[in-house]
N, C-alpha and C positions, 0 to 999 in steps of 0.2 A: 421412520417408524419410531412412535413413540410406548419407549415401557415405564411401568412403576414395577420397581424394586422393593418387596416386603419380607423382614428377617426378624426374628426377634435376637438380640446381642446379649451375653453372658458378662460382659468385661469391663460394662457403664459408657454413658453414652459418649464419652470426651476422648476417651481412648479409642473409641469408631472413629470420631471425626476426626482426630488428627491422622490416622492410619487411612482413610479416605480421603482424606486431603492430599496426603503425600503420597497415593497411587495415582496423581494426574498424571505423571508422564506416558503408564502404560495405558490409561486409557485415551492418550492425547495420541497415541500409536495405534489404535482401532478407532481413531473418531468417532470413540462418544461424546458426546453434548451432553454435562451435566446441567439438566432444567433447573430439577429441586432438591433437597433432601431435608430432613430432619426427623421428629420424632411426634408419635401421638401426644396429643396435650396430656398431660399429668400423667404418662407411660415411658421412660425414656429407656425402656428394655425393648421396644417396637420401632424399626424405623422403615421408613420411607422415602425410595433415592428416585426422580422421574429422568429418564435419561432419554437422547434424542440419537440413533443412527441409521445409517441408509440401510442396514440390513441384520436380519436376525442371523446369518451365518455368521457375522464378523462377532458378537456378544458370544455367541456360543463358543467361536476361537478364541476369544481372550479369555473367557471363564475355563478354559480347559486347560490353560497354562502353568504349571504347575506353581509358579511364583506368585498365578494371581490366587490360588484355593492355598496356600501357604500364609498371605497375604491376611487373604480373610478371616480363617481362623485366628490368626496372631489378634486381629481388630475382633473377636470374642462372638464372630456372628454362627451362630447354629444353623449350620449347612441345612440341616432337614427342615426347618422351616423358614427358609427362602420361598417365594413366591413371586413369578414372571406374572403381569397380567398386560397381554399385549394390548393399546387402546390403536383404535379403527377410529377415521373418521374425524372432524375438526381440525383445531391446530393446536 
């Protein structure tokens, strides 16, 4: 299953990505597949993560952990506007 990850960040976009960089272990422990990420051109308050795993209950576990909503806050992303957009179909 593949999803796109849409958040806008409060904290600039350099402190996301290192704070995303250095949560590979937890999601190396849910096998997700990070495909893409980065940011709208000439928007770097919006970003965009496409990540690859066998199942939307294991993203739902890992997001409920409280190190990972700890995590993400710390890396400046505004919980309320996060958006799952599950894609169907291709590769």
């Amino acid at each position: 299953m593949k999803i796109i990850i849409r958040a806008i960040i409060i904290k600039g976009f350099q402190n996301w990505k290192k704070m995303f960089e250095e949560n590979e272990p937890m999601r190396n422990k849910y096998r997700v597949k990070v495909l893409a990420f980065g940011h709208l051109q000439g928007n770097m308050d919006e970003t965009y993560t496409v990540i690859e795993n066998e199942s939307l209950d294991k993203i739902q576990e890992m997001l409920k952990q409280p190190e990972m909503t700890k995590l993400r806050t710390e890396a400046g992303v505004d919980l309320e506007t996060q958006k799952f957009i599950m894609l169907e179909g291709g590769n």
